[in-house]
PyMOL commands that place a pseudoatom at each C-alpha (Angstrom):
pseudoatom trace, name=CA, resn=UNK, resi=1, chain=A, elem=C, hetatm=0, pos=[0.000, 0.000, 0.000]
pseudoatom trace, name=CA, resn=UNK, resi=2, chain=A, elem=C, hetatm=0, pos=[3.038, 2.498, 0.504]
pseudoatom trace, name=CA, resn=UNK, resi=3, chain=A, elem=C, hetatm=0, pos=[4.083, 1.944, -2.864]
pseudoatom trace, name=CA, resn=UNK, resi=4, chain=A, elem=C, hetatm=0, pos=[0.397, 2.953, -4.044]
pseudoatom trace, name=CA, resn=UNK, resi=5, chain=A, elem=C, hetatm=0, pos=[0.726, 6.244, -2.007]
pseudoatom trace, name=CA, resn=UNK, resi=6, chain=A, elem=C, hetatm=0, pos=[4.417, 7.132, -3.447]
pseudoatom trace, name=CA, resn=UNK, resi=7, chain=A, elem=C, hetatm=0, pos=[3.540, 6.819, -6.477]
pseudoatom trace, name=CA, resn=UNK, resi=8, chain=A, elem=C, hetatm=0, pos=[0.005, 9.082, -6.114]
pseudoatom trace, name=CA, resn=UNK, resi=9, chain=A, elem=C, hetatm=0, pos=[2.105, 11.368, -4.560]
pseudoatom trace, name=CA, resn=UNK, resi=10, chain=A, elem=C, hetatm=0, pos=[4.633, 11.461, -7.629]
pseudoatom trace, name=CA, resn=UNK, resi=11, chain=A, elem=C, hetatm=0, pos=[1.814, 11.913, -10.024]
pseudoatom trace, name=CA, resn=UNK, resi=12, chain=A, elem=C, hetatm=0, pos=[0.588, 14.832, -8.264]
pseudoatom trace, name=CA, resn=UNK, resi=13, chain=A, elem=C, hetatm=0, pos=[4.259, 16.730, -8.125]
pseudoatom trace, name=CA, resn=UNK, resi=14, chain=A, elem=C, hetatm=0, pos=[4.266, 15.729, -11.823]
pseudoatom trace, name=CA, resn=UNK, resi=15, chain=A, elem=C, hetatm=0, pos=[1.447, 16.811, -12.722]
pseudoatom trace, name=CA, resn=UNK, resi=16, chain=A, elem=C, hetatm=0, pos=[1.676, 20.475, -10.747]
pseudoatom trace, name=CA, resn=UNK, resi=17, chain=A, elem=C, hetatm=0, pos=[5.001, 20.944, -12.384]
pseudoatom trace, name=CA, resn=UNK, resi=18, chain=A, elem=C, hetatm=0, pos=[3.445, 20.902, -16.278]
pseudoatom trace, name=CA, resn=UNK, resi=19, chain=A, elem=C, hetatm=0, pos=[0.340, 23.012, -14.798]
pseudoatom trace, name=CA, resn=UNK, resi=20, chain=A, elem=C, hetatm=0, pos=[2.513, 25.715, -15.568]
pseudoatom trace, name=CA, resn=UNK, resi=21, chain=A, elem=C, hetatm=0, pos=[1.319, 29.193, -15.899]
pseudoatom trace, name=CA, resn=UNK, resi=22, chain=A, elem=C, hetatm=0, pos=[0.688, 30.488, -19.449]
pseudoatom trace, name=CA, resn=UNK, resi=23, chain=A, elem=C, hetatm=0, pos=[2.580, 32.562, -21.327]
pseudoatom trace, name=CA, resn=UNK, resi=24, chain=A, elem=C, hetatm=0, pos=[0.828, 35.929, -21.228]
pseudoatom trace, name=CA, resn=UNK, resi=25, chain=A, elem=C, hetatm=0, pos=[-0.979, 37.019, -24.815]
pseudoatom trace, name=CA, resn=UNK, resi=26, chain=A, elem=C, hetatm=0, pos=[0.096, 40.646, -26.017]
pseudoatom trace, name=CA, resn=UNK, resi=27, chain=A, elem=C, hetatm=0, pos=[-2.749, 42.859, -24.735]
pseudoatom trace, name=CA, resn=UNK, resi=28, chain=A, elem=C, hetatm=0, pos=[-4.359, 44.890, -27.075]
pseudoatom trace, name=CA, resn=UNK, resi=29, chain=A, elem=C, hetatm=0, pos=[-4.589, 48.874, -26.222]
pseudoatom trace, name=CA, resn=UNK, resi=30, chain=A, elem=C, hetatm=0, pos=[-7.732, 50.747, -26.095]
pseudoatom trace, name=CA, resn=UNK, resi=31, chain=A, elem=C, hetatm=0, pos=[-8.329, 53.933, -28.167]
pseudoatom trace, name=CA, resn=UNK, resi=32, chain=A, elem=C, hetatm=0, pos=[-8.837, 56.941, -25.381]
pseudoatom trace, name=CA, resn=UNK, resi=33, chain=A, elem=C, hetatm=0, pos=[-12.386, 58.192, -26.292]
pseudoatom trace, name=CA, resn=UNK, resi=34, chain=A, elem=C, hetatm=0, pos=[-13.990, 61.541, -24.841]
pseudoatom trace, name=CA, resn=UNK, resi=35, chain=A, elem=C, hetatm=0, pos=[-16.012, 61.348, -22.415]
pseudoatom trace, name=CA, resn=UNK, resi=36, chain=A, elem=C, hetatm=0, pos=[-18.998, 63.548, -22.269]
pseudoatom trace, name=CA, resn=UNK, resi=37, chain=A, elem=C, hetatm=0, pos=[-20.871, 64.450, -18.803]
pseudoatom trace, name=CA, resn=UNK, resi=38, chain=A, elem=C, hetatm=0, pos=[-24.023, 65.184, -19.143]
pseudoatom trace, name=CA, resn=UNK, resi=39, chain=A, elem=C, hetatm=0, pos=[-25.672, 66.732, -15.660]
pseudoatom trace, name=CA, resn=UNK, resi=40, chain=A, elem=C, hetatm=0, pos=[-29.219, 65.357, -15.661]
pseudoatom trace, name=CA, resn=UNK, resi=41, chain=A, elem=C, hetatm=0, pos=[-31.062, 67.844, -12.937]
pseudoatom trace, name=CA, resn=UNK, resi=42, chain=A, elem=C, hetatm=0, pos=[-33.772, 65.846, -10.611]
pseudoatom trace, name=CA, resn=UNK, resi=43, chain=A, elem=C, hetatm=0, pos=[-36.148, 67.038, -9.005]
pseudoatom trace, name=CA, resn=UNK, resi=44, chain=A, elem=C, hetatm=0, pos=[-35.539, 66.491, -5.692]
pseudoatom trace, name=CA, resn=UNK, resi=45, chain=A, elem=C, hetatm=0, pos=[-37.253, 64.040, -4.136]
pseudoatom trace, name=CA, resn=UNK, resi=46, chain=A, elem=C, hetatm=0, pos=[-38.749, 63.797, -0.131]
pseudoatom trace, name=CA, resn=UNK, resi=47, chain=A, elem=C, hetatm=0, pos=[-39.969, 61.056, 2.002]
pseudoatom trace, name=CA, resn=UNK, resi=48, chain=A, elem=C, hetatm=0, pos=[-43.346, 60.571, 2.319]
pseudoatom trace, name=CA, resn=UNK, resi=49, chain=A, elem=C, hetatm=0, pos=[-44.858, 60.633, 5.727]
pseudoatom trace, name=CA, resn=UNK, resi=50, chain=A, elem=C, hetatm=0, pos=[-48.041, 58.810, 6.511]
pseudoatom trace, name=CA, resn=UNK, resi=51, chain=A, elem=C, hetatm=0, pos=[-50.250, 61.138, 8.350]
pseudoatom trace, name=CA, resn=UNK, resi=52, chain=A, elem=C, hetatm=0, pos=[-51.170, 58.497, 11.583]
pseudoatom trace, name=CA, resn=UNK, resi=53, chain=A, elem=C, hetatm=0, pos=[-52.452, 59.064, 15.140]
pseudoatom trace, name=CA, resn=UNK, resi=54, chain=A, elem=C, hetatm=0, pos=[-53.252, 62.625, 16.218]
pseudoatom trace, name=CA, resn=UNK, resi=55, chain=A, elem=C, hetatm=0, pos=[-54.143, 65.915, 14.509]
pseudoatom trace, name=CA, resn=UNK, resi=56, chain=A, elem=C, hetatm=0, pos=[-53.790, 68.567, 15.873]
pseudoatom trace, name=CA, resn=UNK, resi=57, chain=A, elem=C, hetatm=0, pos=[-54.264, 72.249, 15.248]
pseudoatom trace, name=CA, resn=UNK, resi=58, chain=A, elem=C, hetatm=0, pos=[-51.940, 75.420, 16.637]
pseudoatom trace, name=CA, resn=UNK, resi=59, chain=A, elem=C, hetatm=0, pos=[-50.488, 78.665, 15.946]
pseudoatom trace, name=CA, resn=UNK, resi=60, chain=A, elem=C, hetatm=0, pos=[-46.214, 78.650, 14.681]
pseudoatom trace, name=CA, resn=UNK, resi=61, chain=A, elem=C, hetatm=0, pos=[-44.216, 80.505, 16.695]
pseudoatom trace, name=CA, resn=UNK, resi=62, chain=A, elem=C, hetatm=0, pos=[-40.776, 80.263, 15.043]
pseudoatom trace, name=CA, resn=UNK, resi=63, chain=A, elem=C, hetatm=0, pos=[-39.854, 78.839, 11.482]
pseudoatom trace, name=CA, resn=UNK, resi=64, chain=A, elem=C, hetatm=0, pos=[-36.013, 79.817, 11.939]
pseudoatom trace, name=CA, resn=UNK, resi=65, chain=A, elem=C, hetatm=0, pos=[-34.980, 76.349, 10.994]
pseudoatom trace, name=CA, resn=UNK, resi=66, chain=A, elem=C, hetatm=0, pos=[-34.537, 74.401, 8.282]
pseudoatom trace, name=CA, resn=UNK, resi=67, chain=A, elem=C, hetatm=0, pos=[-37.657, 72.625, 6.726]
pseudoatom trace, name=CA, resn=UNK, resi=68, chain=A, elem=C, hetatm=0, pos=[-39.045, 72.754, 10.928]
pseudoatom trace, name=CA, resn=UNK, resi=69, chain=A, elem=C, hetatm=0, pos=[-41.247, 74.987, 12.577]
pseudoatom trace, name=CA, resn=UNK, resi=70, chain=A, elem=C, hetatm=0, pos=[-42.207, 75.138, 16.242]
pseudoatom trace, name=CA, resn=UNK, resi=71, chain=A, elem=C, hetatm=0, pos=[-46.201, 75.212, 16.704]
pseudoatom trace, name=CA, resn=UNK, resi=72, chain=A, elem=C, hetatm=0, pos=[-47.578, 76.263, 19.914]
pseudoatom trace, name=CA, resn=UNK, resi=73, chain=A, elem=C, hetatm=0, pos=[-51.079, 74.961, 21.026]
pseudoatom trace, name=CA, resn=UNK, resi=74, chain=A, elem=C, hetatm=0, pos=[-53.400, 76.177, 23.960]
pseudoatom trace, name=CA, resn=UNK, resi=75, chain=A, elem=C, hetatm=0, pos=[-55.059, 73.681, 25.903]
pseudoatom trace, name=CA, resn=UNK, resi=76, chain=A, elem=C, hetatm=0, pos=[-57.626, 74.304, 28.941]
pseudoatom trace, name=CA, resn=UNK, resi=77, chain=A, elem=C, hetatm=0, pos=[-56.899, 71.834, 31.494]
pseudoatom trace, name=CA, resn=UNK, resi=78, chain=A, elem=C, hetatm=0, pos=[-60.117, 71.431, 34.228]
pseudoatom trace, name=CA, resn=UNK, resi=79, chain=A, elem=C, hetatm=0, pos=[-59.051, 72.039, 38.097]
pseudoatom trace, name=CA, resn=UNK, resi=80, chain=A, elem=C, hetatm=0, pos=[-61.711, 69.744, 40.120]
pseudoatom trace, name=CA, resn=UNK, resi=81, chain=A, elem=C, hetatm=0, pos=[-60.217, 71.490, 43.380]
pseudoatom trace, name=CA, resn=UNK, resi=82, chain=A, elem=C, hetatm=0, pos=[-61.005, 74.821, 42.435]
pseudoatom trace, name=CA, resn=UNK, resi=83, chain=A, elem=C, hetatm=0, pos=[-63.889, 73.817, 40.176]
pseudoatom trace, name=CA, resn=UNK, resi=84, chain=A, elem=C, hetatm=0, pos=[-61.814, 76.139, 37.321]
pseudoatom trace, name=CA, resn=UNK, resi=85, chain=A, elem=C, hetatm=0, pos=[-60.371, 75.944, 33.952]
pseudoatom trace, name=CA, resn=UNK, resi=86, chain=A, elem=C, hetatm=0, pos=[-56.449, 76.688, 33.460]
pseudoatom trace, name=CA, resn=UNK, resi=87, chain=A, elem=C, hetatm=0, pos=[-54.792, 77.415, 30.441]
pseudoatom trace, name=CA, resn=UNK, resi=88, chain=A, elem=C, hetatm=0, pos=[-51.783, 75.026, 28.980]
pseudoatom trace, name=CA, resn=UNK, resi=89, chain=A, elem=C, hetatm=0, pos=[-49.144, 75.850, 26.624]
pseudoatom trace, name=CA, resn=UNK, resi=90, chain=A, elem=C, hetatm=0, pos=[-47.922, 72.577, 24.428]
pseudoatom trace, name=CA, resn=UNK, resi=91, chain=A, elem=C, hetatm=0, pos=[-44.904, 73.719, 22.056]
pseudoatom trace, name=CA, resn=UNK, resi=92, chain=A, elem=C, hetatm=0, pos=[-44.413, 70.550, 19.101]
pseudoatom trace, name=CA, resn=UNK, resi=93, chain=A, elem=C, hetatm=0, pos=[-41.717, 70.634, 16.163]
pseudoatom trace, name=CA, resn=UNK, resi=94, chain=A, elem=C, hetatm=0, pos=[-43.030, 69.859, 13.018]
pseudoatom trace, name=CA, resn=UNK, resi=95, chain=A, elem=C, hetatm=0, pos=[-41.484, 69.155, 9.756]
pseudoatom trace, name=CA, resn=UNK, resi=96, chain=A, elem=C, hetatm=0, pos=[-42.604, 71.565, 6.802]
pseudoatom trace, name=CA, resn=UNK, resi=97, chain=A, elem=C, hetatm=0, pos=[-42.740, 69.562, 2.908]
pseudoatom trace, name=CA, resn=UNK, resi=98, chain=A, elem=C, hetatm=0, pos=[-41.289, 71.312, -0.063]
pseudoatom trace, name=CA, resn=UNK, resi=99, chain=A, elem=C, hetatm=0, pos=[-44.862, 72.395, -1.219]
pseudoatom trace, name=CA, resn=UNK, resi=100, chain=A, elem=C, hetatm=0, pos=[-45.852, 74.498, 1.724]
pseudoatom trace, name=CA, resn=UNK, resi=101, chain=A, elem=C, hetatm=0, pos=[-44.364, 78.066, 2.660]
pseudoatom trace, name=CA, resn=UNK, resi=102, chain=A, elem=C, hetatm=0, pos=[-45.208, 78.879, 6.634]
pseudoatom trace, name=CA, resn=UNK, resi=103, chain=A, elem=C, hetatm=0, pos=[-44.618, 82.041, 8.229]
pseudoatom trace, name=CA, resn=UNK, resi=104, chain=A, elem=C, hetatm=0, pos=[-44.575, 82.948, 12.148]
pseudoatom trace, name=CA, resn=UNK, resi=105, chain=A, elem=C, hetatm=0, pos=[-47.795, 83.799, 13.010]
pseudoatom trace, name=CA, resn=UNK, resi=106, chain=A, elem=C, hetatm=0, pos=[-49.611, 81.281, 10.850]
pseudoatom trace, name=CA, resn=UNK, resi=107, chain=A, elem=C, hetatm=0, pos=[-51.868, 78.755, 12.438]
pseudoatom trace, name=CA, resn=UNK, resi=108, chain=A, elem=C, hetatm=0, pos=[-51.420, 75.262, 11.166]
pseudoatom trace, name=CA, resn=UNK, resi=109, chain=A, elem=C, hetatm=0, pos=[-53.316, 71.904, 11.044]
pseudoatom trace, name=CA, resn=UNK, resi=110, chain=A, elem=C, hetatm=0, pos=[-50.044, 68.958, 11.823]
pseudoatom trace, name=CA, resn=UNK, resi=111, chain=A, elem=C, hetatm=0, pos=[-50.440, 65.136, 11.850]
pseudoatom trace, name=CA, resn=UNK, resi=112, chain=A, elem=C, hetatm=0, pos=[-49.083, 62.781, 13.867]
pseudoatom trace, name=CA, resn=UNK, resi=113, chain=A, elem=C, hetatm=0, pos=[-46.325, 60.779, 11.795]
pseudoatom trace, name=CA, resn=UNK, resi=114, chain=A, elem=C, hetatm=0, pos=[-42.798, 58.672, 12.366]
pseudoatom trace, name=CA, resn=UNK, resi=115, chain=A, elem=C, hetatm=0, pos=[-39.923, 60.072, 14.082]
pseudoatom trace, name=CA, resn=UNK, resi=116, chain=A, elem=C, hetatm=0, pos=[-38.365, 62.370, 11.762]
pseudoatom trace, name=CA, resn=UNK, resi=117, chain=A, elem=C, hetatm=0, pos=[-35.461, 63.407, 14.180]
pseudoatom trace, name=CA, resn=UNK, resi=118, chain=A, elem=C, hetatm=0, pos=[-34.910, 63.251, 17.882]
pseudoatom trace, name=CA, resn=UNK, resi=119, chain=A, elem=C, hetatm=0, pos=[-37.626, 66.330, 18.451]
pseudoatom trace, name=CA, resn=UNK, resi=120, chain=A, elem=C, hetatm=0, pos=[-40.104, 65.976, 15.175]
pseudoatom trace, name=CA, resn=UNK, resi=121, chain=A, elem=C, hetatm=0, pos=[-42.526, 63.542, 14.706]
pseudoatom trace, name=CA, resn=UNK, resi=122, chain=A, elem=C, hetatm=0, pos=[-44.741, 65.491, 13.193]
pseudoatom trace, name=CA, resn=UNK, resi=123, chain=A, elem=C, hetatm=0, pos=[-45.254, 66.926, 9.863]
pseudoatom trace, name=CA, resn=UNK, resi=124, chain=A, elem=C, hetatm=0, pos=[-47.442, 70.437, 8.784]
pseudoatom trace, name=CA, resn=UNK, resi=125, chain=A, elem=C, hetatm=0, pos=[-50.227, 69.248, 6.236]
pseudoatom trace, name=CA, resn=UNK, resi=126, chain=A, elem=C, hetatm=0, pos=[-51.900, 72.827, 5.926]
pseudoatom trace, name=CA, resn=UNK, resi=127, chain=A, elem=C, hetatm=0, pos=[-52.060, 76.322, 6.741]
pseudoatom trace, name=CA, resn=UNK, resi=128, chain=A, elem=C, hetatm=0, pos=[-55.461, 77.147, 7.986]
pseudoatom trace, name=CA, resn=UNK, resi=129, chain=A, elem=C, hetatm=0, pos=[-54.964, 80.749, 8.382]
pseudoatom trace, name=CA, resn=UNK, resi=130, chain=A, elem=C, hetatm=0, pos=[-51.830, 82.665, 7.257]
pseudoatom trace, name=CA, resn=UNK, resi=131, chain=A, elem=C, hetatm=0, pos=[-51.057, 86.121, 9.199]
pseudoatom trace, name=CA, resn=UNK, resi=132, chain=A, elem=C, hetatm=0, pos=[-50.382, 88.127, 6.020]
pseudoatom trace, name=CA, resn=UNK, resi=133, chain=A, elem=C, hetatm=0, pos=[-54.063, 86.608, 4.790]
pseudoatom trace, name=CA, resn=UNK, resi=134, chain=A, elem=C, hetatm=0, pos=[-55.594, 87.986, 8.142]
pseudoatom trace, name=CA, resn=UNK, resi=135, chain=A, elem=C, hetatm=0, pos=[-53.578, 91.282, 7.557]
pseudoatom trace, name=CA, resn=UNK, resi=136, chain=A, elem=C, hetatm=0, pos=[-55.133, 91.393, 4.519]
pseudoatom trace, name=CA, resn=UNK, resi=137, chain=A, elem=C, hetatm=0, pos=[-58.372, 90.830, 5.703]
pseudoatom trace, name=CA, resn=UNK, resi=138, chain=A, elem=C, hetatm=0, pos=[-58.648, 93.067, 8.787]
pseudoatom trace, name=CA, resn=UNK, resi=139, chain=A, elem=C, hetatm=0, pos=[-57.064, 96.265, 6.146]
pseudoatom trace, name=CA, resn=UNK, resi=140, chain=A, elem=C, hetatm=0, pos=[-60.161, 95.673, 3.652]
pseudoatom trace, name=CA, resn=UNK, resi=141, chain=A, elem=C, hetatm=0, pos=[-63.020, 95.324, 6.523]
pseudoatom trace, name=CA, resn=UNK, resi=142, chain=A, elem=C, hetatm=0, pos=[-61.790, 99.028, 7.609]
pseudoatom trace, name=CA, resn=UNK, resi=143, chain=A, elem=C, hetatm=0, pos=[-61.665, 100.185, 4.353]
pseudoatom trace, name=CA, resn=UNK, resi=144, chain=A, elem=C, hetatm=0, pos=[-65.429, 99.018, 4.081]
pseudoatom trace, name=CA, resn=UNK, resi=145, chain=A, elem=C, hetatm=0, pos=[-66.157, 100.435, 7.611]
for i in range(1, 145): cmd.bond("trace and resi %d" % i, "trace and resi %d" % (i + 1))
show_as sticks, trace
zoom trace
């Protein structure tokens, strides 16, 4: 049985040895061609955000930052002691879509939606009342007056 396993073992070596690598072909050059970039301009494109949970109306109080507004709301919470109603302030951030322009001073109708960053999970979905529109309104009721 040794004998058996030398000579495997000598056919192998032998038969590595004339596995030799190929000679390498001559390799062909490529012509250089131009290259023309053409800039294809998108549209940019946002998430969507399913509208899910709670709706809520309120008045923006700052739209300093990007695409995000702050919207104030103003709650009456009941008192059973003193058998009396107390006003509560409830600032959210929302997110504002490409589509809509908002303004301080507008009042807003958000939706509840996923979280968007570590503050907004919520997204504007219309502007109920804009203050330039009300502006505009209160200046043409005097002018009627």
């Amino acid at each position: 049985m040794t004998e058996k396993k030398e000579e495997k073992k000598v056919e192998e070596v032998q038969e590595t040895a004339t596995k030799a690598a190929p000679a390498k072909a001559p390799v062909e050059k490529k012509k250089k061609t131009k290259k023309v970039e053409v800039k294809i301009e998108r549209e940019h494109k946002e998430a969507v955000y399913p509208i899910r949970g709670n709706i809520f109306e309120g008045v923006v109080v700052s739209a300093k930052a990007q695409k995000t507004v702050t919207v104030q709301r103003i709650l009456t919470h009941y008192i059973s002691k003193y058998e009396r109603y107390k006003k509560v302030k409830s600032k959210l951030k929302a997110h504002v879509p490409t589509g809509i322009e908002v303004k301080e001073g507008d009042k807003v109708k958000i939706g509840e939606t996923r979280k968007i960053s570590k503050t907004k999970n919520f997204v504007v979905m219309e502007i109920i009342e804009g203050k330039k529109w009300d502006q505009w309104v209160s200046k043409i009721t005097t002018r009627l007056r």
